[in-house]
C-alpha positions as CSV (number, residue, x, y, z in Angstrom):
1,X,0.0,0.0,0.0
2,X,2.8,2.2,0.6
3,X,3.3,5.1,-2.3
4,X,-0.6,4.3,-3.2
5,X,-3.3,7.2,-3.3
6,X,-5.6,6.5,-0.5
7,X,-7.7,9.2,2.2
8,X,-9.8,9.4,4.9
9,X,-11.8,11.7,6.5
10,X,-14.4,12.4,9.0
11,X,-17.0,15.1,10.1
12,X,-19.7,16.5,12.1
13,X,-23.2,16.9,10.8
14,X,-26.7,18.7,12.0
15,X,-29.7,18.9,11.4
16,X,-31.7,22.0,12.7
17,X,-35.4,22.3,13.3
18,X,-38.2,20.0,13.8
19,X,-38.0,16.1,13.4
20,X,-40.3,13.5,14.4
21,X,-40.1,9.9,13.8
22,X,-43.1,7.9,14.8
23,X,-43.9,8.8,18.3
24,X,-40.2,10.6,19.1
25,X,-40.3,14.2,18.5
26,X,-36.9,16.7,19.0
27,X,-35.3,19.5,17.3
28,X,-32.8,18.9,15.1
29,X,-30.3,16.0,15.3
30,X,-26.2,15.7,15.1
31,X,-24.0,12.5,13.9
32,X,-20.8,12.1,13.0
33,X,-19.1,10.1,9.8
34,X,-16.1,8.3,8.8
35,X,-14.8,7.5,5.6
36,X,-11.5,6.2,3.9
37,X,-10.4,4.5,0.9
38,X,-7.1,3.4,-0.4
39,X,-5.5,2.2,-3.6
40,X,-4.3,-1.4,-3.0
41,X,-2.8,-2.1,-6.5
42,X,-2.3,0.2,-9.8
43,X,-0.7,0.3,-13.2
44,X,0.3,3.0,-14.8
45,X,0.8,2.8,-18.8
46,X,1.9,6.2,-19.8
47,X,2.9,5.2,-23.5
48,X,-0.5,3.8,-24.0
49,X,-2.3,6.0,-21.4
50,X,-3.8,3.3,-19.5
51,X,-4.1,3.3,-16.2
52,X,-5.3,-0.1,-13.8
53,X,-5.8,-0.1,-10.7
54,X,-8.0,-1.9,-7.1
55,X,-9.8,0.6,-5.0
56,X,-10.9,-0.5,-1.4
57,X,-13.3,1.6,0.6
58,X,-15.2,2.2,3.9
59,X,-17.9,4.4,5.9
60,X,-18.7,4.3,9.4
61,X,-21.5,6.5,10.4
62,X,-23.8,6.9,13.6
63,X,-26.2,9.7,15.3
64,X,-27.9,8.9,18.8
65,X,-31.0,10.8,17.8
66,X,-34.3,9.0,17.9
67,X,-35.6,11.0,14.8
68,X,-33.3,9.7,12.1
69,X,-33.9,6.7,10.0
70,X,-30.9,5.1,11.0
71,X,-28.6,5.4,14.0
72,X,-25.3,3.6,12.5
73,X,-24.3,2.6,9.4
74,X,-20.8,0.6,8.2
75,X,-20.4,0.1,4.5
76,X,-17.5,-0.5,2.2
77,X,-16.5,-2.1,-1.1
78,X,-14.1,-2.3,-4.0
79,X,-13.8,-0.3,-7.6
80,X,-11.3,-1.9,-10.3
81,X,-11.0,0.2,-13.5
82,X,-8.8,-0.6,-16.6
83,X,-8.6,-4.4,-16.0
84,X,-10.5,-5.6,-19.0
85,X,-8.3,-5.4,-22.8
86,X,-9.2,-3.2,-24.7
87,X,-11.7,-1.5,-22.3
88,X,-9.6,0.7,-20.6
89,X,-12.1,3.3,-19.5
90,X,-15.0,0.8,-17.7
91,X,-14.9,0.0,-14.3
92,X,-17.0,-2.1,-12.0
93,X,-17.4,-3.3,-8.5
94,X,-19.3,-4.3,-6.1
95,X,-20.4,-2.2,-2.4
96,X,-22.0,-3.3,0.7
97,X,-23.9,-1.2,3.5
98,X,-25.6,-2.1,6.8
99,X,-27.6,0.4,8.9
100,X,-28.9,-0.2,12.6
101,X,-32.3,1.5,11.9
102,X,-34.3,3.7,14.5
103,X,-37.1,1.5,16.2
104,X,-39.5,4.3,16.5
105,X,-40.2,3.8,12.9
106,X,-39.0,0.3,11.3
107,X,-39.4,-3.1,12.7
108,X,-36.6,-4.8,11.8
109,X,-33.6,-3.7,13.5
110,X,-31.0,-3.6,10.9
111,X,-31.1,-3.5,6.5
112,X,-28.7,-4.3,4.1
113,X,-27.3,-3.8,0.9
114,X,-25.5,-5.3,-1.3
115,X,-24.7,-3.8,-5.0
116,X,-22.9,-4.6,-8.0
117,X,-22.2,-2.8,-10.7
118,X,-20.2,-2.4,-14.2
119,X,-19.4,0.9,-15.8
120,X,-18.8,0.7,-19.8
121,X,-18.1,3.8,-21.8
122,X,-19.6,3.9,-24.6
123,X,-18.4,7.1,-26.9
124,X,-15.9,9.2,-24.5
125,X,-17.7,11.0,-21.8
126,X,-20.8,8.2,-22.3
127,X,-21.1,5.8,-19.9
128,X,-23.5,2.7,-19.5
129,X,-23.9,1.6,-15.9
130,X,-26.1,-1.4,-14.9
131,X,-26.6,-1.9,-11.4
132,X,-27.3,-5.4,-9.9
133,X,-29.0,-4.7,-6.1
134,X,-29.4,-6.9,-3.3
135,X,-31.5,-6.7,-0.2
136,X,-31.6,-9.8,2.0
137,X,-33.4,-8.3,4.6
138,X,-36.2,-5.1,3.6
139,X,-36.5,-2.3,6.1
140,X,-40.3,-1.4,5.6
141,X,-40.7,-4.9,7.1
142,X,-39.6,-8.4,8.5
143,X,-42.7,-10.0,6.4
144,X,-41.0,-8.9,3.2
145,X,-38.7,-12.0,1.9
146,X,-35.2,-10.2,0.1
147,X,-35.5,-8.1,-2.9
148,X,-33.4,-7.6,-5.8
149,X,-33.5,-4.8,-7.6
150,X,-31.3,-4.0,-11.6
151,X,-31.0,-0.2,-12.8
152,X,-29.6,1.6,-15.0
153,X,-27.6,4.5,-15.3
154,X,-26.7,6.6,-18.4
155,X,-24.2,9.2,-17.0
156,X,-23.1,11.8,-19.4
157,X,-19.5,14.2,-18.4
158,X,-18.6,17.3,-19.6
């Protein structure tokens, strides 16, 4: 990992004003986040400007109000980019979250979320991204069986 591109960071957020969330009421509410991610392998073509690479990352989050939809989350995942021949601009990857949901308004105590995706460009600055979801375990409630869910993005830069 050493001489590999990688951050991390963490804040403070708040909410101000009124909130309720089933039968909790307050005035605003404050969490805090944490978030990192880190190269773990890259190539670097500069002849052919291509450039590989393995991206890990993470999230911790977590407020102690009773008016937010969840009180703690963890997530994390991995982005490649470059590794397919002749493809050197697609990615894909695959992300995970789990949030410890506020029991003043869900049943279940926790959701999560598993997602896969790919990432092909199709003219430059066009991409095609497909998203492949998975929820074992639906917040709105522990009757519902998992879900899957497939989207998709078309994501013009410029």
């Amino acid at each position: 990992i050493a001489n590999k591109a990688g951050r991390a960071g963490a804040g403070v957020w708040n909410q101000t004003g009124p909130m309720s969330a089933g039968s909790a009421h307050g005035d605003g509410a404050t969490g805090f986040y944490l978030y990192g991610n880190q190269t773990v392998w890259q190539y670097i073509d500069d002849a052919n400007k291509i450039c590989r690479g393995v991206i890990l990352f993470g999230q911790f989050a977590h407020s102690g109000n009773d008016t937010v939809f969840a009180n703690t989350s963890l997530g994390g995942g991995a982005t490649a980019f470059g590794l397919i021949p002749g493809r050197k601009d697609d990615s894909f990857g695959y992300a995970f979250t789990s949030a410890w949901l506020n029991p003043n308004l869900y049943e279940r105590d926790n959701e999560t979320v598993m997602q896969a995706y790919y990432q092909a460009q199709l003219v430059e600055g066009v991409y095609l991204q497909p998203v492949m979801s998975f929820i074992p375990n639906p917040a709105d409630s522990p009757d519902y069986s998992a879900a899957w869910a497939a989207t998709a993005r078309l994501i013009v830069t410029f």
